[in-house]
LOTIGU-657684 format. One record per residue: residue in one letter; x, y, z of N, C-alpha, C in turn. Coordinates in steps of 0.2 Angstrom, whole numbers, plus 5000, padded with zeros to 4 digits. Last residue first. Layout:
REM LOTIGU-657684
aXYZXYZXYZ
...
***
This chain:
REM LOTIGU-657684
x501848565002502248514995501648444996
x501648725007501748645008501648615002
x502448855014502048825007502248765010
x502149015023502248925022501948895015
x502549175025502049135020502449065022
x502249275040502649215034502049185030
x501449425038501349345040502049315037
x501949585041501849535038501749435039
x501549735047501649665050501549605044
x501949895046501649835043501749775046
x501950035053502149975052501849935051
x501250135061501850165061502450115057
x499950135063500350085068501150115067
x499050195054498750205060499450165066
x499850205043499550245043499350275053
x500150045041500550085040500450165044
x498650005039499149985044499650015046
x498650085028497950095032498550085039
x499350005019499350075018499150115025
x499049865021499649875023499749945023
x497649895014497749875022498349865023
x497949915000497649945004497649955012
x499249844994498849814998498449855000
x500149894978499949894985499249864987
x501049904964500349854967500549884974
x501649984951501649964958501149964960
x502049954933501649984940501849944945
x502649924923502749994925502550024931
x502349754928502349804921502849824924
x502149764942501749734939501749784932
x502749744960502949764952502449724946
x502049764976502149704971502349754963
x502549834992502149824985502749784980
x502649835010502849845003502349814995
x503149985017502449985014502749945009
x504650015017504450015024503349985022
x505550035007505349975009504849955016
x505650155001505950125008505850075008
x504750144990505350144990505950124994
x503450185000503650114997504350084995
x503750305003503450235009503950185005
x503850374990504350354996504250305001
x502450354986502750304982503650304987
x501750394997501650344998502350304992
x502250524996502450515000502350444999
x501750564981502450564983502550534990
x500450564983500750514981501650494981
x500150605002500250644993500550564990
x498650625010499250575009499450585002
x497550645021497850685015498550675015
x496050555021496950555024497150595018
x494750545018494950585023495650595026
x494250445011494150425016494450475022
x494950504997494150505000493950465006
x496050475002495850545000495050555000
x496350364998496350395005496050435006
x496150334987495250304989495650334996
x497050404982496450424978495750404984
x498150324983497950394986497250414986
x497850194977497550194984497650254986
x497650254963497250234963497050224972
x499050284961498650344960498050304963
x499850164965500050224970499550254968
x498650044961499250064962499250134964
x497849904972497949944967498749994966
x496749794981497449804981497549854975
x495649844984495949794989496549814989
x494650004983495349934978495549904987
x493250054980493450034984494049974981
x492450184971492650114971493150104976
***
């Protein structure tokens, strides 16, 4: 199965089948730096799959601003 977005077990899981040997312990440290960032949801952490991926190949996420109009 393929997650857009999911948590630390779930996007290891889909690197892993895609051929990155990426331990959870590294991704939940990514995260904890703040360098990969994820959304708190309960007990769990959300991540973006293509902030992981981004991350992976660039060394760094780029994030958009967000605009809100009224």
């Amino acid at each position: 199965m393929m997650y857009k977005v999911g948590t630390t077990q779930q996007i290891v899981k889909q690197l892993h089948q895609e051929g990155y040997q990426i331990s959870e312990y590294a991704l939940r440290r990514w995260i904890a730096e703040g360098v990969i960032p994820s959304v708190s949801s309960g007990k769990k952490r959300l991540v973006v799959y293509a902030h992981v991926i981004e991350f992976l190949t660039t060394g760094s996420v780029a994030l958009e601003p967000i605009t809100a109009s009224v």
